[in-house]
N, C-alpha and C positions, 0 to 999 in steps of 0.2 A: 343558513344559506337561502335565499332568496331568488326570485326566478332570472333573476340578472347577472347574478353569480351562474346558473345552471347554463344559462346561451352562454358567458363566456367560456363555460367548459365545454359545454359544447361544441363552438367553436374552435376550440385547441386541442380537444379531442381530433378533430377532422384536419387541423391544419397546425400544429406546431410552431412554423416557421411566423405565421403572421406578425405584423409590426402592429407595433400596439395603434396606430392610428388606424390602420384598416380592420383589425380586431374591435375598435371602439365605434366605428363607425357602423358594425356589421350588428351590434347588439343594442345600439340607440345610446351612447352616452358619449362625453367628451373626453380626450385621451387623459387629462391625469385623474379622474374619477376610476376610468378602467384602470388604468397603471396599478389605482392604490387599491383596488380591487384582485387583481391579477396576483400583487406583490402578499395579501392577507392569505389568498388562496395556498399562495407557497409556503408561508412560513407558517401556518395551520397543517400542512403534510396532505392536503385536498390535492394539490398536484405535487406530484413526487419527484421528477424530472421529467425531461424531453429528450426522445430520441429519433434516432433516423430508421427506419421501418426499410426494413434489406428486402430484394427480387430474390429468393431461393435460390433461382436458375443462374442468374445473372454474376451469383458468387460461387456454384457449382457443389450447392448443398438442395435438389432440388427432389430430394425422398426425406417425406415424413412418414416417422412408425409412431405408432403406442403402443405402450410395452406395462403389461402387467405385472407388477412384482409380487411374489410370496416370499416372506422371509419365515428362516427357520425359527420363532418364534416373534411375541409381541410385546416381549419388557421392553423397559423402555432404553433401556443401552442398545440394546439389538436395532431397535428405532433411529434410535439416534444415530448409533452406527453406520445405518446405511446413509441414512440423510446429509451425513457430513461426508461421507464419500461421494455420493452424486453431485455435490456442490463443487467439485474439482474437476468435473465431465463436461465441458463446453457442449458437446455434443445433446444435453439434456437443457432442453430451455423449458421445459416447465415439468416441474415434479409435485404430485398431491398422494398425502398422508388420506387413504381411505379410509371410509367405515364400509363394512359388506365385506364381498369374496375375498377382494385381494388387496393387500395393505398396502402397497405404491402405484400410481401409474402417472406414467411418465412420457411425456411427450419429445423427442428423439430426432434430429435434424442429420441428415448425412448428404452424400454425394448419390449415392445411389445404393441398392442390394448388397453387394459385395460388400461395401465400406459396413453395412448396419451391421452385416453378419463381424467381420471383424472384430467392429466395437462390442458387441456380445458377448461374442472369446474373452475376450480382451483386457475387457473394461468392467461391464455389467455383471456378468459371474463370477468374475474375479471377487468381487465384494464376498468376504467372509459368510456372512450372515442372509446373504440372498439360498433360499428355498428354490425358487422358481422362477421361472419368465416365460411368460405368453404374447407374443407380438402380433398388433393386428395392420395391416398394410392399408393404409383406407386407399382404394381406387379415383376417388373424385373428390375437391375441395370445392364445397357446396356456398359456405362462407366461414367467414374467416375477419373477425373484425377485432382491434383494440380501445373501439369507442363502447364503454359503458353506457345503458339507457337510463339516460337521466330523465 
């Protein structure tokens, strides 16, 4: 990858939608050079897909939690276990396998309070093999970005 490959990601990190001529035009080259550029990046798995980046508020999902998991143990069934269950939980957009205190944490989209506490009942203790859960409320979204520094 080359520094003309990186502005084109760059590029589409920050903007998605662009047309390959204003994309092409943005990082110094001619459109089908970009194109065959663009098109290598996808089918190498350098870019995964494109999506549409949702307002929280504006879909009435506008309280984020992090939720610490302990599971009652760390074979790796028990692991597994939970992980294929979390994968059925819309509500969980991003889940990570720790090393340290606590073997999941997971990042948790709702409507508000109520609704998290719900999902907790609900959803998240329900799982077999959950030990524990420790939810932190973060007060202020300081940033918040899905562009990688290239």
């Amino acid at each position: 990858m080359d520094h003309l490959d990186k502005r084109i990601l760059h590029e589409l990190q920050h903007n998605g939608r662009l047309q390959n001529n204003e994309l092409a035009q943005r990082v110094g080259l001619s459109a089908s050079p970009c194109l065959r550029r663009v098109k290598q990046l996808e089918d190498e798995g350098v870019i995964e897909r494109y999506v549409a980046l949702l307002n929280p508020q504006k879909v009435n999902l506008g309280l984020s939690v992090f939720a610490r998991i302990w599971l009652k143990s760390q074979e790796a069934a028990v692991v597994d276990q939970f992980a294929e269950a979390i994968k059925d939980m819309p509500e969980v957009v991003e889940c990570q396998l720790m090393a340290g205190d606590c073997d999941f944490f997971l990042r948790i989209v709702v409507a508000d309070l109520d609704a998290y506490r719900k999902f907790q009942i609900h959803h998240l203790t329900q799982i077999p093999c959950v030990q524990s859960v420790k939810t932190e409320i973060p007060l202020q979204t300081v940033k918040s970005t899905t562009a990688l520094p290239l």
